[in-house]
C-alpha positions as CSV (number, residue, x, y, z in Angstrom):
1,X,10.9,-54.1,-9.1
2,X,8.3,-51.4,-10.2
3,X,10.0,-48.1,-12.5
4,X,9.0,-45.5,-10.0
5,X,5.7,-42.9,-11.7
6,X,7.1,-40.1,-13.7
7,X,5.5,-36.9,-12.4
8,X,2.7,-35.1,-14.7
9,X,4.1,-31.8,-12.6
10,X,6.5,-29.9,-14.5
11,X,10.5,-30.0,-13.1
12,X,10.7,-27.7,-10.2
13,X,12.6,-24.6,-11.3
14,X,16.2,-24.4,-10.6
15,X,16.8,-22.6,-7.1
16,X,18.7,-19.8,-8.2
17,X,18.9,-16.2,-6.9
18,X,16.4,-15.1,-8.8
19,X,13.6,-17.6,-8.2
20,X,14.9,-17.4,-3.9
21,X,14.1,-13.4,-4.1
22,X,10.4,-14.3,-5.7
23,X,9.5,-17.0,-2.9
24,X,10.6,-14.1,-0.8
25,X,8.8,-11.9,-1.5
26,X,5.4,-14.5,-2.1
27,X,6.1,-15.3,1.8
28,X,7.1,-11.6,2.8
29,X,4.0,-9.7,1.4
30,X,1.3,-11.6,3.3
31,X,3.8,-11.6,6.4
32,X,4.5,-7.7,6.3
33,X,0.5,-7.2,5.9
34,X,0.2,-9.5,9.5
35,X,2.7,-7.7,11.2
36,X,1.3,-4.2,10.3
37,X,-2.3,-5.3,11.6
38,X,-0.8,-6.5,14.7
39,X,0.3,-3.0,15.1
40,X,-2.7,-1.0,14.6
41,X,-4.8,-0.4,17.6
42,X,-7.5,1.9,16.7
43,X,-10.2,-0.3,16.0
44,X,-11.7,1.8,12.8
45,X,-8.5,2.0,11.0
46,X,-6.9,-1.2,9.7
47,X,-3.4,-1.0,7.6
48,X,-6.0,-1.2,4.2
49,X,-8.0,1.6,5.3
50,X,-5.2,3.7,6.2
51,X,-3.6,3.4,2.5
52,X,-6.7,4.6,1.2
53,X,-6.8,7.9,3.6
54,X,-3.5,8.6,3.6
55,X,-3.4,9.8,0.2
56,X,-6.7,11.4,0.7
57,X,-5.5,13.6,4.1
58,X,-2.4,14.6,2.0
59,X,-3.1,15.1,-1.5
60,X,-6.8,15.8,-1.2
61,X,-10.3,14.3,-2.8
62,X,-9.3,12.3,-5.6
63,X,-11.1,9.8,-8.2
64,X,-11.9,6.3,-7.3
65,X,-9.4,5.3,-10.4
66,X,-6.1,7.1,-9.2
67,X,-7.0,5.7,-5.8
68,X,-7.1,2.7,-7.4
69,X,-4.1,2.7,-9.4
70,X,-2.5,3.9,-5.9
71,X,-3.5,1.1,-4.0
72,X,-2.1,-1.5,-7.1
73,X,-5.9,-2.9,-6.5
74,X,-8.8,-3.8,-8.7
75,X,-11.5,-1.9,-9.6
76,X,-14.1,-4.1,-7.7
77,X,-11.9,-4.1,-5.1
78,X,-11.2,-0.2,-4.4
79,X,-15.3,0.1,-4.3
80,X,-15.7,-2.0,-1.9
81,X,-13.2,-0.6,0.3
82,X,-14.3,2.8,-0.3
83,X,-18.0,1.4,0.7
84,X,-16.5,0.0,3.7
85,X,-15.1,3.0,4.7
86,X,-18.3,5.7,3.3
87,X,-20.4,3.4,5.8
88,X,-18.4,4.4,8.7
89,X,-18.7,7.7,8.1
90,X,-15.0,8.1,7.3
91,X,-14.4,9.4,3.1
92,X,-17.5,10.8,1.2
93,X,-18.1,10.9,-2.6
94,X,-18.6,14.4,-3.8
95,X,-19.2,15.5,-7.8
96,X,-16.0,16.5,-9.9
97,X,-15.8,20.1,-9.6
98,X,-15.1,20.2,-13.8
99,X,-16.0,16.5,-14.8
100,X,-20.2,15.8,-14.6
101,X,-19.4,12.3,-15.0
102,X,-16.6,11.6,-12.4
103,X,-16.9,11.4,-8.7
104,X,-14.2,12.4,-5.8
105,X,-13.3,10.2,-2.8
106,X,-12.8,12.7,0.1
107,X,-11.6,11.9,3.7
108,X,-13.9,13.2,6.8
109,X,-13.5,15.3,9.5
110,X,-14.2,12.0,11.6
111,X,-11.4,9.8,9.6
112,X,-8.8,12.6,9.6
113,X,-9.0,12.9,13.6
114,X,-8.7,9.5,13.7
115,X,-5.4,9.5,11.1
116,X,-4.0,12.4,12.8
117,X,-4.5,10.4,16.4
118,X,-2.9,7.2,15.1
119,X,-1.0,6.8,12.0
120,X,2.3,8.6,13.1
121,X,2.3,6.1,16.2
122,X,1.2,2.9,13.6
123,X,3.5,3.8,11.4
124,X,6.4,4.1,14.1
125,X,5.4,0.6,15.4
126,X,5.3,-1.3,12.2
127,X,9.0,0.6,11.4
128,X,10.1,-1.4,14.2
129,X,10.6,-4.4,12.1
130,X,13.6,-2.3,11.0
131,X,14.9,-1.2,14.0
132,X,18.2,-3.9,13.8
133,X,18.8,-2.7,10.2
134,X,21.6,0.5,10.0
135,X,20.6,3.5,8.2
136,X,22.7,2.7,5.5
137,X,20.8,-1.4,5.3
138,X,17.4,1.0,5.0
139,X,18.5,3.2,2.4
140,X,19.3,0.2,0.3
141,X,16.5,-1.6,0.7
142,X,14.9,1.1,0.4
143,X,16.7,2.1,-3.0
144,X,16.0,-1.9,-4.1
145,X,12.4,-1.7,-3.7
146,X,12.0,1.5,-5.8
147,X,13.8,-0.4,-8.8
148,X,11.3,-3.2,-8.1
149,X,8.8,-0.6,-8.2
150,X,10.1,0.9,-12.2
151,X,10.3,-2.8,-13.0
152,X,6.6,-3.1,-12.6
153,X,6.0,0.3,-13.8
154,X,8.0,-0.6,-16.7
155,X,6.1,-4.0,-17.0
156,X,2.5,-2.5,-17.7
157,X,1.6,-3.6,-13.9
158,X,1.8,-0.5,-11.5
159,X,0.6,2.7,-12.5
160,X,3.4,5.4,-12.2
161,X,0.8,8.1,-11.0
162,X,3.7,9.9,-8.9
163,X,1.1,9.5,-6.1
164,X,4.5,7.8,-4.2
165,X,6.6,11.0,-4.8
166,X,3.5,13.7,-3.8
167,X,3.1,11.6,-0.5
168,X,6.9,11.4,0.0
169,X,6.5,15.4,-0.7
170,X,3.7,16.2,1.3
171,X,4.9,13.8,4.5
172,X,8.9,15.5,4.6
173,X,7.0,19.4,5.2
174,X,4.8,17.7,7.6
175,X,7.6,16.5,9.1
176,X,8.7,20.0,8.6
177,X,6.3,22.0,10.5
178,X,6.3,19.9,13.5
């Protein structure tokens, strides 16, 4: 009888807690990014597009490179987005007040309508993946994903621009005047 072939693959890591929570979160990420384009129904705002203006409608124009850092996205990448989205009419590029050399990313009159219209109802719909979770289940996963968040800061990988805390800011006083 044949010896069965040894595998060139290396051993298959052990299936502890820690290695369950990362094949999570590989399978959650592109999941989460489905659902929330399921959910969007204005046809020039996608959930991409709307993590770009966001920031814009609350903080104001900012560089391409603190978008970037924003977004967790590469360079290449947040160009081409902001392309996409100068195309339709919806950000602009406009000269650094102070800086010759840098450029601001600024949201329209037409993309703010649009935000304004939609992305309190979008956000409401794609919230509703939560809806059988207590408020106490959302505060903790919410508190668990910020660590995740300083563990990446920590790591070199996610900029800690604040940008997180100014839109957490700038969303509670909206919230606020309504």
């Amino acid at each position: 009888m044949a010896k069965p072939k040894k595998s060139s693959l290396p051993p298959f890591p052990e299936f502890n807690t820690r290695n369950k929570v990362t094949k999570l979160f590989w399978v959650i990420g592109p999941a989460f990014t489905r659902w929330a384009e399921s959910h969007m129904h204005a046809k020039a705002l996608t959930p991409q597009r709307v993590r770009i203006l966001s920031p814009l409608m609350h903080s104001g124009p900012m560089m391409m490179s603190a978008l970037r850092d924003e977004l967790g996205v590469s360079a290449t990448n947040i160009t081409a987005l902001v392309d996409a989205l100068e195309k339709d009419k919806m950000v602009v590029r406009k000269p650094h007040t102070t800086d010759r050399r840098a450029t601001l990313i600024a949201i329209t009159p037409k993309a703010e309508k649009l935000m304004r219209e939609h992305y309190g109802a979008f956000c409401s719909r794609v919230g509703e993946l939560f809806s059988g979770f207590t408020k106490a289940k959302e505060e903790q996963l919410l508190s668990l994903l910020l660590e995740v968040r300083q563990a990446l800061i920590a790591r070199g990988v996610l900029e800690d621009c604040d940008l997180y805390h100014k839109h957490q800011c700038a969303i509670e006083n909206e919230e606020k005047r309504i």
